[in-house]
N, C-alpha and C positions, 0 to 999 in steps of 0.2 A: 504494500500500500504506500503511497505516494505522500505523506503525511505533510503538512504545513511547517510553515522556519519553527513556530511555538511549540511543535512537537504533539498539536491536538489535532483529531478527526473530525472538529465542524466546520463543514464546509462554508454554511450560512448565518455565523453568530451576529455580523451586525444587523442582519434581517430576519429577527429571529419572531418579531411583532406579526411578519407576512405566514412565516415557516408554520406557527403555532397558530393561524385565520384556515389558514390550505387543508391544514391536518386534523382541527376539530371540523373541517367540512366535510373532508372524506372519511373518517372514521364515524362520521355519522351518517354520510352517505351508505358505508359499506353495512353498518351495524345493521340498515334498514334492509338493505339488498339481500341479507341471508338471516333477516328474524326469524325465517322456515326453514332452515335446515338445524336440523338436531345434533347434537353434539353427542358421539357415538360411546364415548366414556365415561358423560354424565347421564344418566337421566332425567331430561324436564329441560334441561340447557342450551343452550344454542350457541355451535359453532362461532372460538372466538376468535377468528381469521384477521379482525380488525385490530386485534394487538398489535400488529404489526406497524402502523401506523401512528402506534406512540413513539416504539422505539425509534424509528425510521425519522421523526421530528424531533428526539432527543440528540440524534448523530447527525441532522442537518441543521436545525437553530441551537442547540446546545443546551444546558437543563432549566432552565425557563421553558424551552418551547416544550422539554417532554414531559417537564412538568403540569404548564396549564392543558397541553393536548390531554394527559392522562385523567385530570381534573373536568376539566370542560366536556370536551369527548364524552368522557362516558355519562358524564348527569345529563346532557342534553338529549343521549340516546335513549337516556332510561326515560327522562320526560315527554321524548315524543314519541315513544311506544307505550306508553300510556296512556298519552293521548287520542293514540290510533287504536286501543286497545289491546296490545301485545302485550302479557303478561308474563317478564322476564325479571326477577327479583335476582337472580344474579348477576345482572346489569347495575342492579343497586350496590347490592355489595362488594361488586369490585372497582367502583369508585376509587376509596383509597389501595387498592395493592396497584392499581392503572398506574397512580397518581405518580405512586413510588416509585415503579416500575419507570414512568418517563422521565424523572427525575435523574434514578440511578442512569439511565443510557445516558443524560447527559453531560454527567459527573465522567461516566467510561472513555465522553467522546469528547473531551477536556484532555484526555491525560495521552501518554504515549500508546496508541493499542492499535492495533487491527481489524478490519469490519467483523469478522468472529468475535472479539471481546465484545464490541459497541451488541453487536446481536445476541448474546448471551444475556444481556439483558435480559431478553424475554422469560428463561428462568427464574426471574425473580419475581414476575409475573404471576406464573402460572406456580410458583412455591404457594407466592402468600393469597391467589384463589384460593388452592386449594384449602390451605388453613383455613382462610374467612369462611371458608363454604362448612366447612368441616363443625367450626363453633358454630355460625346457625345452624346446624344442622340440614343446612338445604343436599347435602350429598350422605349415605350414610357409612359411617366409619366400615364397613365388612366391604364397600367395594374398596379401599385400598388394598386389600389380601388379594385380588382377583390379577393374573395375570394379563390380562386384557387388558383390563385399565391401565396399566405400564407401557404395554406395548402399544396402545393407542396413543396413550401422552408424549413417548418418545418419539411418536413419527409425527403427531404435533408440533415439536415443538422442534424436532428436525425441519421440517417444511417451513415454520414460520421463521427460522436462523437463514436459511434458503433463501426466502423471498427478503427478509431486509439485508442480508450481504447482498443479495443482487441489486436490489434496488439502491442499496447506499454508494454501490461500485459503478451503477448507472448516472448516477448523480457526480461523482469524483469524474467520471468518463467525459464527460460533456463541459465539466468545470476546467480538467487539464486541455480540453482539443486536442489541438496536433502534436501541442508542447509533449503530449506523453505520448506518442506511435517513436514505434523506432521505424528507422527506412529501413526502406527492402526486402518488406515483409508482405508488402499486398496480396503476390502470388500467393505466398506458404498459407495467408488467413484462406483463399479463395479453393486452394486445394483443400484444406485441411475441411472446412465448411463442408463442398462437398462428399469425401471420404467419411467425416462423422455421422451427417445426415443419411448418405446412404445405410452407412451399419445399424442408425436408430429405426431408421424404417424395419428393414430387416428383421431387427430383433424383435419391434413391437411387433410385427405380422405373425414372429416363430412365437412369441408370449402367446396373443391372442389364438393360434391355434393348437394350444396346450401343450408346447414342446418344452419337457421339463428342464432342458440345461439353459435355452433362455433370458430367464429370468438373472439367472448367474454371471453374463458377461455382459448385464448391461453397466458395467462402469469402462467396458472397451471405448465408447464413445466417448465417455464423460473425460476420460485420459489423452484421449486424442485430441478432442476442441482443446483443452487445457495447454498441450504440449504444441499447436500447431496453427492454433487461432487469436485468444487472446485467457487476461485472463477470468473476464465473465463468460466466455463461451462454457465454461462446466456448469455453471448455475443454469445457465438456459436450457443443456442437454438433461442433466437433472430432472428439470422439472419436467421435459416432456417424456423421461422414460417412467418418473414418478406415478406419471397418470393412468397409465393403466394396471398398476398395483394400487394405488388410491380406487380408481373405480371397483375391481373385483373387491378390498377390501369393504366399499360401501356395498355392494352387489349383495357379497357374501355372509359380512359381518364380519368382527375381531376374531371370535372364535371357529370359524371355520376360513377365514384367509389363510390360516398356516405361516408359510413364509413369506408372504409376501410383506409384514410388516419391518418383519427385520431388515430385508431389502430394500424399505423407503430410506431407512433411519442409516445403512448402510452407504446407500447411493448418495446420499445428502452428505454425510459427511467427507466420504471422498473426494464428492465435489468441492465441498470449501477446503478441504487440504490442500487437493493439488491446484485452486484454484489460489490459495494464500501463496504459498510454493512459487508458483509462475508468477504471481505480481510482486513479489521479492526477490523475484530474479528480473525481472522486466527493471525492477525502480533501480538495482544492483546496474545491468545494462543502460536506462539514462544516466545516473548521476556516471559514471564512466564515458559514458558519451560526452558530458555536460563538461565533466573535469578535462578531458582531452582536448576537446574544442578549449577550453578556458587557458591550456597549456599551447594550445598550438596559436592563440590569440597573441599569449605573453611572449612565448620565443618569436613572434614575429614583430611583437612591440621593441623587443628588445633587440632582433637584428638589424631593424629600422634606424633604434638606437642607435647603434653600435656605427653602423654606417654614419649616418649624421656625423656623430664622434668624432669618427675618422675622419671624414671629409675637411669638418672643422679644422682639427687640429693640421693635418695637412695643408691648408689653406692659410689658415693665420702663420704656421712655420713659414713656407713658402714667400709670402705677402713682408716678416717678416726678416729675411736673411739677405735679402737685396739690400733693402735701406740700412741693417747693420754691417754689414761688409762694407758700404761706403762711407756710414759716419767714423768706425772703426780706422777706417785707412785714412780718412781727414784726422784724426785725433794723433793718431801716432806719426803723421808727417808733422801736426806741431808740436807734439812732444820730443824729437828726436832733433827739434832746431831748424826744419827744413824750409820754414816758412818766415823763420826770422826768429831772434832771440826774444826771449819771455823773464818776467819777472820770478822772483821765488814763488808770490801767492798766485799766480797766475799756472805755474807749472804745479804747486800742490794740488790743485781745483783740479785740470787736468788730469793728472797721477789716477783721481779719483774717477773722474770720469772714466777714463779707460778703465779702470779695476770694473764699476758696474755696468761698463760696456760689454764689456766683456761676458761677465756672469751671466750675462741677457744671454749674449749670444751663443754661449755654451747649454744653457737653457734650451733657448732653442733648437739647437744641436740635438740634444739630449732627446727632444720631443720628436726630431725628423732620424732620430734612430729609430726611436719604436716603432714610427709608422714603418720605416723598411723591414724590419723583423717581422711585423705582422703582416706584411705583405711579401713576407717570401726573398726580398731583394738585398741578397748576402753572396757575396764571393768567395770560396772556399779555395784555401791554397795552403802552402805552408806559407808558416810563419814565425818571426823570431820574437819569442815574449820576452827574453833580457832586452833585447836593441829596445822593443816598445816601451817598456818600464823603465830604462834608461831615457827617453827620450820625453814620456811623459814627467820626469820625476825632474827636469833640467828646467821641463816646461815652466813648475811648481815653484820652482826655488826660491825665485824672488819674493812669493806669495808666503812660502815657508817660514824666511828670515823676516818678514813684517811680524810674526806671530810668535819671531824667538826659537819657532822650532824644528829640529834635523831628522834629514835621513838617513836611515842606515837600511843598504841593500845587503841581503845574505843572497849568494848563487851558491846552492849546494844541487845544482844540476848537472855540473861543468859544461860542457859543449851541449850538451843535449836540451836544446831550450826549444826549437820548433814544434810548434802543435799545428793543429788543422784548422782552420780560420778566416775569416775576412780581417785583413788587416787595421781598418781604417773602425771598425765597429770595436774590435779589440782595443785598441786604443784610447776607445771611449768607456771601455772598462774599466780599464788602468785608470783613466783618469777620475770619474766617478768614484774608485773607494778610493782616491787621493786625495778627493778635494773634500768625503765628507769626513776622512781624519786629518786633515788641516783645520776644518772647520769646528770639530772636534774635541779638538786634543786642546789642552793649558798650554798656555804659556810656558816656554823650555822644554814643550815634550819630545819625545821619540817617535819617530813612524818608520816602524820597519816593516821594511817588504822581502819577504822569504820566495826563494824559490827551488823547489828540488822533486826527485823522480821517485816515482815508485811503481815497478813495472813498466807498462806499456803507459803513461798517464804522466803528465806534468803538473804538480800543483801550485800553487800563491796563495799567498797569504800577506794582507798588508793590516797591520795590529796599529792601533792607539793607544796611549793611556788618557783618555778622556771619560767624560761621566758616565758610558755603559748604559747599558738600556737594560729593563727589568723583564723577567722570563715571560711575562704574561702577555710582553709587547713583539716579542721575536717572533710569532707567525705570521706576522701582520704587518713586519717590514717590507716585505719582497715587491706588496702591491700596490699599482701605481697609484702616484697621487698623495702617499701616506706618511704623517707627519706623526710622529709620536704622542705629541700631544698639539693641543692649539699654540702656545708659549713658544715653542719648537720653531716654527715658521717666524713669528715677531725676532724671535734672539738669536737665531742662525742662520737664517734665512732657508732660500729652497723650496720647490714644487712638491720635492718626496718622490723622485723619480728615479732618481742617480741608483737606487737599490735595485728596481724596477729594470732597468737597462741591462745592470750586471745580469741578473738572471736571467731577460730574457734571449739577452745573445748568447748566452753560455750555453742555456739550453739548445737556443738552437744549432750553436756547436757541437753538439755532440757529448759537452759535460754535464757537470752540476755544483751547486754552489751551497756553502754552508754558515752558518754564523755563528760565533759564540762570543758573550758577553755575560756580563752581571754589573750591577747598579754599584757606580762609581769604581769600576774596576777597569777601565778600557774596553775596546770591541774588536774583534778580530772577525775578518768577513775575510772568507778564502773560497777558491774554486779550485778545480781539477777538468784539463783540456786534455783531448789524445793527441799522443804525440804521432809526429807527422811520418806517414810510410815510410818515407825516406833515409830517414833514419834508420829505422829495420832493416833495411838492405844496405845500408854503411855498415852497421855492425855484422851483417853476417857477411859480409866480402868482408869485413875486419880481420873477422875471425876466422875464414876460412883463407886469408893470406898468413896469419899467425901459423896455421896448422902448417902450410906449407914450410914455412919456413921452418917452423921447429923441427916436421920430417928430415 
């Protein structure tokens, strides 16, 4: 069942003044339509088919409406047969059990349930009849001993479970529309329709000419609409195989139907099983439908996103790397003298201007890496990581000594420095964890940059002793854009890229890259490149010149 966001089964609670006008008009309608049919368990009683009609207003307006239906309903029935002179006093007294009776379904169809709980109801119903009937004595206590009266009440009260799951699942049907069909299924409802109808024809023709097995396989249909149509097609078959065991048991009586009553009460029920069954598999197949579409919405929200992003940043990089390359090249032709000599505060301003001219510009850089990495656009060759860390680290220097502090390079790789690489994105490595332990690191610190072999694999490592980041912060460095904290950006400056970079070209070189830190210990960010074929075949023509020679 298809339940509401609240988690309740009424369909119609803010219209519940209409639900409970409709429902004491048909339940009076109905009471009147069969004040001549005798109710086969009671005697003196008349068939109370119109209960149904409480509960069915209890699970569509909610217990207001089953309540006044139960209320209203039945005094107005009892007062105009009355009036018409139909004398039925247990119209009277089940006033209050109706009452209660529509009450309870609307309290059931409040809470989390399924149209089987909301139609169980009616048991409570037909409990407190019988009770009431029992203290006035309008029924006498020796027919409860009597088998029949069982069997009668239970294909009662099976039929009437029957007809308001059908009817309340009719009511949900028309409320979801299309919202609830899954596609693709027209064919399968229109065969299966077919195939069902034919078997119930079938079998009613082999019933009606006393074929005694029957009677036995009339839930083949009920199984089939359920599994192949929808899931009220079993209430529908239900009720039409119902009918010619209802007939022979009025025909014949309780007591000489035999089996046919177990088989109402049978058929009924299997009905609402595999009919609960199939529409908890149907609402299982929407909301999966629902969620899928909701997921195929968001990944195209977000590669929409992603796109834009890109575009963006590619665009403002681009837009920006022209006009800094030429204020860049004005700047440094007046700081180097070429435009004419300058004053001391004139060449300090300067100094400075180039330093954040610069930072721009590396920024930018740093921005129009990633786009090439996410776009594939990497040159792979060998490459020498001492020449680049040398070259980056000369870059540095000046930047170094403004801040007081040295480098110290360790090469414990000796000659073996070539890895597999684009040269020019490499470089942008090196520089990246250069500039964020410069930035870093106190005053008079150390930045050392290690580099040595293990196996087939070159690693680096460039350490600070700077303020170190806290454990809970380390997963969360790699990705772009990410600042430690807010403070971070105002006092060190930075996008939160520079991290971002090293991984993702290392990655896509063929390494991987690691961090270790703790809060005011320093930071050591190091990777590992393979080292370049070439090399492997130095060393085995190495060695296999050593061989000779020693032979």
């Amino acid at each position: 069942m298809m339940q509401k966001e609240d988690g309740s089964f009424v369909l119609y609670p803010a219209h519940w003044k209409q639900v409970t006008l409709i429902a004491v008009l048909t339940y009076v309608g109905m009471g009147l339509l069969i004040a001549h049919l005798p109710n086969p368990m009671l005697p003196g009683a008349i068939l109370a088919l119109n209960m149904t009609v409480i509960v069915i207003a209890g699970g569509l307006g909610g217990d207001k409406a089953g309540l006044l239906t139960g209320l209203l309903g039945t005094a107005i029935t009892f007062l105009v047969k009355r009036a018409l002179h139909i004398d039925d006093p247990f119209e009277l007294y089940a006033i209050l059990p109706h009452t209660l009776m529509g009450y309870v379904a609307g309290l059931l169809a409040r809470r989390k349930v399924s149209r089987i709980t909301v139609a169980s109801a009616i048991l409570v119903g037909h409990t407190l009849n019988i009770c009431t009937f029992l203290i006035r004595r309008l029924m006498p206590v020796t027919l409860v001993r009597e088998v029949d009266f069982w069997n009668g009440l239970l294909a009662e009260v099976a039929l009437d479970i029957l007809v308001i799951a059908l009817v309340l699942g009719l009511f949900e049907q028309r409320t979801r529309g299309r919202a609830g069909r899954l596609p693709g299924q027209r064919h399968r409802r229109i065969v299966g329709m077919i195939l069902a109808t034919a078997l119930t024809v079938v079998l009613i023709v082999a019933h009606n000419r006393h074929m005694p097995l029957a009677p036995y396989l009339f839930f083949l249909p009920v199984v089939l609409a359920a599994s192949m149509i929808g899931p009220l097609a079993p209430f529908l078959f239900a009720a039409a195989l119902s009918y010619p065991l209802i007939e022979t048991v009025s025909r014949v009586g309780l007591h000489e139907s035999g089996a046919e009553v177990p088989l109402i009460i049978s058929l009924n029920f299997i009905a609402l099983t595999v009919g609960e069954l199939v529409e908890r598999w149907r609402n299982e197949q929407l909301l999966a439908e629902k969620r899928l579409q909701k997921l195929q919405r968001a990944y195209e929200l977000l590669t929409e996103t992603d796109r834009m992003k890109q575009e963006i940043i590619q665009n403002v990089s681009h837009e920006l790397r022209t006009p800094l390359t030429i204020l860049l090249g004005y700047l440094e032709l007046l700081s180097d003298g070429s435009m004419g000599t300058m004053t001391e505060e004139q060449q300090r301003l300067l100094t400075k201007a180039l330093l954040y001219g610069r930072k721009l510009a590396q920024l930018v850089e740093q921005i129009t890496v990633l786009q090439q990495v996410g776009d594939g656009q990497m040159s792979y060759r060998a490459v020498d990581m001492l020449e680049i860390v040398r070259t980056v680290l000369s870059r540095y220097e000046t930047i170094a000594q403004q801040r007081n502090c040295r480098f110290l390079l360790r090469n414990e790789a000796e000659e073996e420095t070539k890895v597999v690489g684009d040269p020019v994105l490499l470089e942008h490595v090196i520089a990246a964890l250069i500039d964020n332990a410069i930035k870093f690191s106190p005053h008079g610190g150390v930045i050392e940059v290690r580099l040595w072999r293990d196996g087939e694999r070159l690693y680096c490592t460039v350490k600070d002793e700077g303020i170190g980041i806290a454990e809970e912060m380390k997963p969360k460095l790699f990705r772009r854009f990410y600042q430690v904290d807010g403070t971070m950006t105002r006092r060190y400056g930075g996008m939160g890229i520079g991290l971002s970079v090293v991984r993702e070209v290392v990655l896509a070189s063929g390494g991987n890259v690691w961090l270790e830190s703790a809060a005011g210990k320093g930071t050591t960010v190091g990777f590992w490149l393979p080292l370049s074929p070439l090399f492997r075949v130095e060393r085995e023509r190495s060695a296999r010149l050593q061989e000779v020679q020693a032979s």
